[in-house]
C-alpha positions as CSV (number, residue, x, y, z in Angstrom):
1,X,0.0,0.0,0.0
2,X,1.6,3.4,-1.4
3,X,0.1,5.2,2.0
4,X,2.2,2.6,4.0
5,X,5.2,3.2,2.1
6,X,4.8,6.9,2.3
7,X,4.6,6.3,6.3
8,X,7.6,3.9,6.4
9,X,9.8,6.3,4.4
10,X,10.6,5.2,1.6
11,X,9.4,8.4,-0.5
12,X,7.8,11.6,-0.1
13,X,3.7,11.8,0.6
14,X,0.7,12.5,-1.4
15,X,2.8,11.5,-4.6
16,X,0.4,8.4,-5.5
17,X,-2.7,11.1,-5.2
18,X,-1.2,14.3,-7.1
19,X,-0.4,11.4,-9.8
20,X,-3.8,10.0,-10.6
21,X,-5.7,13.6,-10.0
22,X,-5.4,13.6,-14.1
23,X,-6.9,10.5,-14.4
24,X,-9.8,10.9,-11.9
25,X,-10.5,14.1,-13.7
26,X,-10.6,13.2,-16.6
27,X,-13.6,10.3,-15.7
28,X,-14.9,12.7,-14.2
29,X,-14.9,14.8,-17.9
30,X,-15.7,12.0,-19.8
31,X,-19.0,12.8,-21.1
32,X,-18.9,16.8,-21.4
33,X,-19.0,18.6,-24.6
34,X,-17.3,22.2,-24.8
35,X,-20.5,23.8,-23.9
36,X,-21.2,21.4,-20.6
37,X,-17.4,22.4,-19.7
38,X,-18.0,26.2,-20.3
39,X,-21.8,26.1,-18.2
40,X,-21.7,27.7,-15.2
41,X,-24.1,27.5,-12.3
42,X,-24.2,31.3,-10.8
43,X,-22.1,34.1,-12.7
44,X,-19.6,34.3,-9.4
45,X,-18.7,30.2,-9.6
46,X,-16.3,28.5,-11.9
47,X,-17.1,26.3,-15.2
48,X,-14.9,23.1,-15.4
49,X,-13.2,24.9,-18.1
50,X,-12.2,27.8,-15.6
51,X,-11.6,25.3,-12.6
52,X,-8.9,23.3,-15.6
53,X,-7.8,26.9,-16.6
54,X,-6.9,27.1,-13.1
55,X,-5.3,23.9,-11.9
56,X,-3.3,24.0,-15.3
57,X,-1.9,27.8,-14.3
58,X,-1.0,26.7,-10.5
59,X,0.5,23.8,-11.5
60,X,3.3,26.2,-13.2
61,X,2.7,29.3,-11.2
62,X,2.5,27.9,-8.0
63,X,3.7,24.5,-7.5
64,X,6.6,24.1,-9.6
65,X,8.1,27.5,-9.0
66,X,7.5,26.6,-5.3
67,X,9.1,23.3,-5.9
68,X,12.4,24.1,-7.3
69,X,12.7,27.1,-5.0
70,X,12.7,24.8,-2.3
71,X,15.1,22.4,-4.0
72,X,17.3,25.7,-5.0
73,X,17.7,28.0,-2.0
74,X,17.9,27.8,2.0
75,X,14.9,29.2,3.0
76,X,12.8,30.3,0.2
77,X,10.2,33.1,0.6
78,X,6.5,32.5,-0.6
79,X,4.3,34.7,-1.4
80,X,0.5,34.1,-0.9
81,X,-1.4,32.5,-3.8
82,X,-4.4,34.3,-5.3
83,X,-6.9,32.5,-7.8
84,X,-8.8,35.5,-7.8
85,X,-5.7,37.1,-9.7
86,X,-6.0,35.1,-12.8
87,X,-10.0,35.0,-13.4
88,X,-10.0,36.9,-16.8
89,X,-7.3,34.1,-17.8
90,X,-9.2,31.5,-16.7
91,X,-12.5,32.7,-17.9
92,X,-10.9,33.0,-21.6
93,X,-9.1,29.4,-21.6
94,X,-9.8,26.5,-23.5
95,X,-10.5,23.5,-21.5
96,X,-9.3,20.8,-23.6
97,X,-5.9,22.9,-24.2
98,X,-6.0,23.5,-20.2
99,X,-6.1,20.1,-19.3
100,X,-3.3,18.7,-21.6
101,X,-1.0,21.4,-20.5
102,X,-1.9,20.6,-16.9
103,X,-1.8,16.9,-17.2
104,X,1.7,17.6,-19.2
105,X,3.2,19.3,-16.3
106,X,1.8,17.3,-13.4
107,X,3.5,14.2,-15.1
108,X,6.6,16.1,-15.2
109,X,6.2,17.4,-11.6
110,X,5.4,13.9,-10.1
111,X,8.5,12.6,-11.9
112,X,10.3,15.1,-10.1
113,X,9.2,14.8,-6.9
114,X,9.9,10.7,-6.9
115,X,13.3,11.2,-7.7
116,X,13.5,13.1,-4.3
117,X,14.9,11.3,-1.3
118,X,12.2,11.3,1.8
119,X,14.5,13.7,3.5
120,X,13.8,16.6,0.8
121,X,10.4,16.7,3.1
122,X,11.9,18.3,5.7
123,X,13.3,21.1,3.5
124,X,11.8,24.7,4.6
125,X,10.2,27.4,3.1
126,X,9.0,31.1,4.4
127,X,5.1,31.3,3.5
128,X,4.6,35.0,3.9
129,X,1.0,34.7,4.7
130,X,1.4,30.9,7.2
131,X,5.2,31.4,7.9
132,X,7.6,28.5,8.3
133,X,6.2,24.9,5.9
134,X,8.2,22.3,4.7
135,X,8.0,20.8,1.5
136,X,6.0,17.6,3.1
137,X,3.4,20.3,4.2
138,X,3.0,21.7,0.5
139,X,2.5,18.2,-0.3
140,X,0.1,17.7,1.7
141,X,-1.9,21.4,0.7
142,X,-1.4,20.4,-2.8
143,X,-3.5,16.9,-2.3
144,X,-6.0,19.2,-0.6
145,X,-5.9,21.5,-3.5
146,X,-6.5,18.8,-5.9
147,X,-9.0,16.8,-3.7
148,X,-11.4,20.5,-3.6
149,X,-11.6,20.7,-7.3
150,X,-11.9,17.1,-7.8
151,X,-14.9,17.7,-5.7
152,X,-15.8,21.1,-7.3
153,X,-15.5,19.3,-10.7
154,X,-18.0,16.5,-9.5
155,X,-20.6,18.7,-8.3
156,X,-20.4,20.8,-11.5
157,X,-20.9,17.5,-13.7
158,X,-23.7,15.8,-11.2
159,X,-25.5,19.6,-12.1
160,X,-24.7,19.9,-15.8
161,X,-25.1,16.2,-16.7
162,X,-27.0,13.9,-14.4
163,X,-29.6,15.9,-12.3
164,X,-32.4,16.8,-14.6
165,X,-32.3,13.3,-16.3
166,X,-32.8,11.8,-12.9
167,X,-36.2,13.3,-13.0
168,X,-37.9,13.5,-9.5
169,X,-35.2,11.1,-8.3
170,X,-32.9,13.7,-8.4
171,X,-35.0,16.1,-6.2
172,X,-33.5,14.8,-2.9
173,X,-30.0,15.5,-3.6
174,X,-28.5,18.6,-2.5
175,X,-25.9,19.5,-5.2
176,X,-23.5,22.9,-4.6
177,X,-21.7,23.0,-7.6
C-alpha cells in the first residue's frame, strides 16, 4: 500500500494522489461537450473549463516554481497564492488545451518529486501569509488542492449532466456545484 510506504519512508507523501488527479478528472470529464465544460451555475462560480484553466496555471505558477525554489535555496520566501488574480485568464481558456497542459506538467512534476529522497520533506520554506512549511506540508496542501476541485468538478458535472435526467429522483440531492 503506497500510504504505508509513504509512512515507512521510503518516499515523499501524497505523490500516489497528485499522480492519478489527471486520471480521476478526466472520468470525471468524460462525457462533457465544450458547452457542458464552459456552463456555469451562478455568474460568481467557476465552469470546469475555468476550474482546468486554473489547476493548469498553478501547477506552473505555484507549485513548480515553489518546488524548485525549495530544492534551489535555504529558506525560500512565498508569497501568498491568489486564484482571484488570474480569473479573466481562466475565464478565456480552453478547456481541452488547459487540461493537456496541466496533465503535461503534473507528469513532469510527479517525476520530479519521486526522484527526491524522503529527506527533501523536511526542507523549509517562508510562506509569507502561514510562515515557516516544509516541502511535506506543500505536499500535503497540494492533495488538498486537488481533492477541492476534484470535488468542485464533480458537483459541477452531477449539475450539468445527471440531475435533470434523474427526474424526480434527483429532487433529494443537495448539489453545490
Amino acid at each position: 500500500m503506497e500510504a504505508t510506504k509513504a509512512m515507512d519512508g521510503q518516499g515523499l507523501p501524497c505523490l500516489d494522489l497528485l499522480d492519478a488527479t489527471p486520471g480521476i478528472l478526466r472520468g470525471l470529464m468524460s462525457e462533457l461537450s465544450e458547452a457542458d465544460a464552459r456552463w456555469k451555475p451562478a455568474a460568481d462560480r467557476f465552469s470546469v473549463a475555468e476550474v482546468l484553466a486554473h489547476l493548469s496555471h498553478s501547477e506552473w505558477h505555484c507549485y513548480r516554481i515553489r518546488l524548485d525554489r525549495f530544492q534551489t535555496e535555504a529558506l525560500p520566501e512565498f508569497e501568498p497564492d491568489d486564484a482571484q488574480m488570474y480569473l479573466d485568464l481562466y475565464r478565456d481558456a480552453d478547456p481541452e488545451e488547459a487540461f493537456d497542459h496541466f496533465e503535461d506538467q503534473r507528469e513532469h512534476n510527479v517525476e520530479s518529486l519521486r526522484r527526491l529522497p524522503v529527506s527533501a520533506g523536511d526542507r523549509k520554506a517562508l510562506h509569507r501569509q502561514f510562515g515557516e512549511i516544509t516541502l511535506s506540508q506543500m505536499l500535503h496542501e497540494w492533495a488538498l488542492h486537488d481533492l477541492g476541485h476534484i470535488r468542485q468538478i464533480a458537483e459541477l458535472v452531477r449539475a450539468r449532466k445527471y440531475l435533470e435526467g434523474a427526474g424526480p429522483l434527483g429532487d433529494e440531492y443537495r448539489l453545490r456545484p
